[in-house]
C-alpha positions as CSV (number, residue, x, y, z in Angstrom):
1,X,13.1,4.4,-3.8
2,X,15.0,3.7,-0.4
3,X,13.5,0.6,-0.3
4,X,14.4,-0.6,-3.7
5,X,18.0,0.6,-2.8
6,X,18.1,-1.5,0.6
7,X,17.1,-5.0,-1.1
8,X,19.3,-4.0,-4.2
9,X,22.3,-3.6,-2.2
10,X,22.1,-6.7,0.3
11,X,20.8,-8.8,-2.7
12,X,23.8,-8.0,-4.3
13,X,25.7,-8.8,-1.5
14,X,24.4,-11.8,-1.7
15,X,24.5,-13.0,-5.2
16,X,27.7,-11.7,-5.3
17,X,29.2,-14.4,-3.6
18,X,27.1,-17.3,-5.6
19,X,28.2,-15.4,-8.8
20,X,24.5,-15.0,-9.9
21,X,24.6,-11.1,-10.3
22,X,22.2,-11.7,-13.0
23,X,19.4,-12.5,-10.8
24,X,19.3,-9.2,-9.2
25,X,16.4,-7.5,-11.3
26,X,14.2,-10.7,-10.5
27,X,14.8,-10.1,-6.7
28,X,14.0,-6.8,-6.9
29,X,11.2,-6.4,-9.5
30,X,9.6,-9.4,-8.2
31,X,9.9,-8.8,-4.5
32,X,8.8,-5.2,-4.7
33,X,6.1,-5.6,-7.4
34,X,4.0,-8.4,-5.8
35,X,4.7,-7.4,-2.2
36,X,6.7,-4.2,-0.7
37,X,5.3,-1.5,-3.4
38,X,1.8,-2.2,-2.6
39,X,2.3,-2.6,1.1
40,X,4.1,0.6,1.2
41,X,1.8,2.0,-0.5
42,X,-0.8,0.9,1.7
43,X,0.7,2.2,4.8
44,X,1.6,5.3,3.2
45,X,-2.3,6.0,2.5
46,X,-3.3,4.2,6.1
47,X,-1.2,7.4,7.8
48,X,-2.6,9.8,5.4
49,X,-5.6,9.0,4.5
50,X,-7.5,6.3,7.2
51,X,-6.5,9.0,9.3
52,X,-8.0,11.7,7.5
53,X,-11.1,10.0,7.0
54,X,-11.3,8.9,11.0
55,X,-10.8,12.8,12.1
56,X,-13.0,14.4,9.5
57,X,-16.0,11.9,9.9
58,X,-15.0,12.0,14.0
59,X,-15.4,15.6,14.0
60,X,-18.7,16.0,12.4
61,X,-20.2,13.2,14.6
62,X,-18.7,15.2,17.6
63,X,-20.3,18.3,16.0
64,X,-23.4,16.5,15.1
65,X,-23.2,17.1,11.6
66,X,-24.2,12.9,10.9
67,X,-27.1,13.5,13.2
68,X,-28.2,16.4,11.1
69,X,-27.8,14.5,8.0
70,X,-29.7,11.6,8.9
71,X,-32.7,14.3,9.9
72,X,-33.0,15.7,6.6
73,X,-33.2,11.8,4.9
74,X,-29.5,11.6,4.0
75,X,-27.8,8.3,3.4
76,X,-24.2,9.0,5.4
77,X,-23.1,5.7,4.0
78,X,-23.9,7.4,-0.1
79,X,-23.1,10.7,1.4
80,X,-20.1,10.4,3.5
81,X,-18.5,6.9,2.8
82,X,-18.9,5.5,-0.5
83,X,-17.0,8.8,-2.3
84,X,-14.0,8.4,-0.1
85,X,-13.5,4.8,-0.3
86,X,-13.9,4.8,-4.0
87,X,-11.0,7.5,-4.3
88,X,-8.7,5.9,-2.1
89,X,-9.8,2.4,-4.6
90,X,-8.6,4.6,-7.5
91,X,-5.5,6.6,-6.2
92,X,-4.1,3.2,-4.4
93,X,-3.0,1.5,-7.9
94,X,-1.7,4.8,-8.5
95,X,0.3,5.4,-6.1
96,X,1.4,2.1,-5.7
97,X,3.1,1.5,-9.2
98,X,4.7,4.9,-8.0
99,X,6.2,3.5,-5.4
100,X,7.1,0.0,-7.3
101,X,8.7,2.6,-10.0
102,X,11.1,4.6,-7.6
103,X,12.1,0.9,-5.9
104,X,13.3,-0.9,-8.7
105,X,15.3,2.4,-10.1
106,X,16.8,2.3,-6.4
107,X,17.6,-1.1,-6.8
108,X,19.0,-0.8,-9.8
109,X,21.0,1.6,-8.8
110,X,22.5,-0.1,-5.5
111,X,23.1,-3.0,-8.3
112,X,25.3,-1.0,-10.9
113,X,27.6,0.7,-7.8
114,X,27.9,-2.5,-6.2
115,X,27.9,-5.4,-9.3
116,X,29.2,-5.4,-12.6
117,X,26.3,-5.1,-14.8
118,X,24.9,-2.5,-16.8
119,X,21.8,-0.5,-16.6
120,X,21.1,-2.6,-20.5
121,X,21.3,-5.9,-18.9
122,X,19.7,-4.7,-15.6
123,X,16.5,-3.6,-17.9
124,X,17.0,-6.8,-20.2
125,X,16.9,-9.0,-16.8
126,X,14.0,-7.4,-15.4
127,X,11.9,-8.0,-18.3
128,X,12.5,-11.4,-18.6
129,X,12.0,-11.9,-15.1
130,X,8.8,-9.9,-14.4
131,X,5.9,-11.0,-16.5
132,X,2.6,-8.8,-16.5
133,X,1.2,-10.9,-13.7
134,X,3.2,-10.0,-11.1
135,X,2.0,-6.0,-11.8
136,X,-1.2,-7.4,-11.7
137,X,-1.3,-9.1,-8.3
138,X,0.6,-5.9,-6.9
139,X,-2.4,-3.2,-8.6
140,X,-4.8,-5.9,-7.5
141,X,-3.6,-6.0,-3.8
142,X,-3.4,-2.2,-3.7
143,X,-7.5,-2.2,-4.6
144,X,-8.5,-4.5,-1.7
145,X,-6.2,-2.3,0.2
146,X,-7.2,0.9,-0.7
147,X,-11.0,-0.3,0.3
148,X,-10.1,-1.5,3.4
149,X,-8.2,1.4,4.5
150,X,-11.5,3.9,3.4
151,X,-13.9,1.4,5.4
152,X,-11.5,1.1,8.7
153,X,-11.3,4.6,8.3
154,X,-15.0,5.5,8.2
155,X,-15.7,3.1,10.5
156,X,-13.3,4.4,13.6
157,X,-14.9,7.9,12.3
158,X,-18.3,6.5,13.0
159,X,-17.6,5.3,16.6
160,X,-16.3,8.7,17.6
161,X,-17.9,9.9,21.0
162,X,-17.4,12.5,23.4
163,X,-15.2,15.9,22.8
164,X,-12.4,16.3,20.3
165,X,-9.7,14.1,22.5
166,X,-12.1,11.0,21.6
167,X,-11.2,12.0,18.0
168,X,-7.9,11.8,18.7
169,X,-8.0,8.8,20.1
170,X,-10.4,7.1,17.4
171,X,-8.0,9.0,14.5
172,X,-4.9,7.0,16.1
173,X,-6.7,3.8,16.9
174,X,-7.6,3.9,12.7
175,X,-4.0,4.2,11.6
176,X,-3.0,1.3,14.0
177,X,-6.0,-0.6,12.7
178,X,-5.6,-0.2,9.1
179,X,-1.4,-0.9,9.3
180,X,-2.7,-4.3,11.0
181,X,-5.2,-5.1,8.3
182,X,-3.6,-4.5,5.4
183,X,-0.5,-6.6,6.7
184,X,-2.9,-9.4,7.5
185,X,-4.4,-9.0,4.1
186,X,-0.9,-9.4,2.2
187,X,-0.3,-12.4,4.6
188,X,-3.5,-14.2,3.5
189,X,-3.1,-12.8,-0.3
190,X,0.5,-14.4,-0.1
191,X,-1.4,-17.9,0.6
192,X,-3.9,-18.0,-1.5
193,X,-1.5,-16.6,-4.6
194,X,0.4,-19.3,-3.3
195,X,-2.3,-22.0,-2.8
196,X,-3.6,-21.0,-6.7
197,X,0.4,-21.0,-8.0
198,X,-0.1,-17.5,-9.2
């Protein structure tokens, strides 16, 4: 919501002085629905989760519960990796219109104390300016995200060695990794959306 509040206010600032207060919903639905929800999102779930995933997998490596596993004929990849990455696939879209939700009521808000429109025209705006595309690219990103945050995760989980400080160490190392990712990921997505005129 914060978020939606910050761009609503210095986009109105802005506008303000063009005299296109009008244009505030598309700056704000558009901007957070293709790019800020689902990147907050994502590093929202790449603190909580990629995290997670890196210090539970970490500790039963370090415990030699994976070794155990594999003894009995146990796929850890089925077992261990597929599960969690298809939840964090799921709850990412989720989470993310959440976020895109709270942003645009912040920036609507930041709009009707700062401009002189109403909430009516605000709604009215936003409809017109946000087609069912845009939502789509932003769920869409939030997917590839959400995947990529469960694999870095596993993965960082998986090369855990040593005593519980190398969990530590390979829990951080995920976060950083995944924060790094998914920004590159938006980066490219923002080409290729562009490229394709989407």
């Amino acid at each position: 919501g914060l978020i939606g509040v910050i761009i609503g206010y210095q986009g109105a600032m802005q506008l303000k002085m063009f005299g296109a207060d009008r244009f505030l919903a598309d700056l704000v639905g558009i901007s957070v629905t293709r790019e800020l929800g689902p990147l907050i999102a994502a590093i929202l779930i790449s603190g909580r989760s990629g995290a997670a995933f890196a210090a539970e997998i970490g500790t039963m490596k370090v415990g030699e519960e994976i070794s155990s596993l594999r003894s009995i004929g146990v796929d850890t990849m089925l077992f261990l990796i597929w599960p969690r990455m298809v939840a964090v696939m799921l709850a990412a879209p989720l989470l993310t219109m959440l976020c895109i939700v709270a942003a645009i009521a912040g920036g609507m808000a930041a709009g009707l104390a700062t401009l002189d429109i109403t909430v009516a025209g605000f709604v009215t705006a936003l409809h017109e300016a946000l087609p069912v595309k845009h939502l789509l690219v932003g769920l869409g990103k939030s997917v590839v995200f959400g995947m990529v945050i469960a694999i870095v995760g596993a993965f960082r989980g998986m090369q855990v060695s040593g005593g519980a400080e190398a969990v530590g160490r390979f829990t951080t190392s995920a976060v950083v990794t995944c924060i790094l990712f998914v920004i590159l990921l938006d980066a490219v997505f923002a080409i290729v959306l562009q490229t394709l005129g989407v």
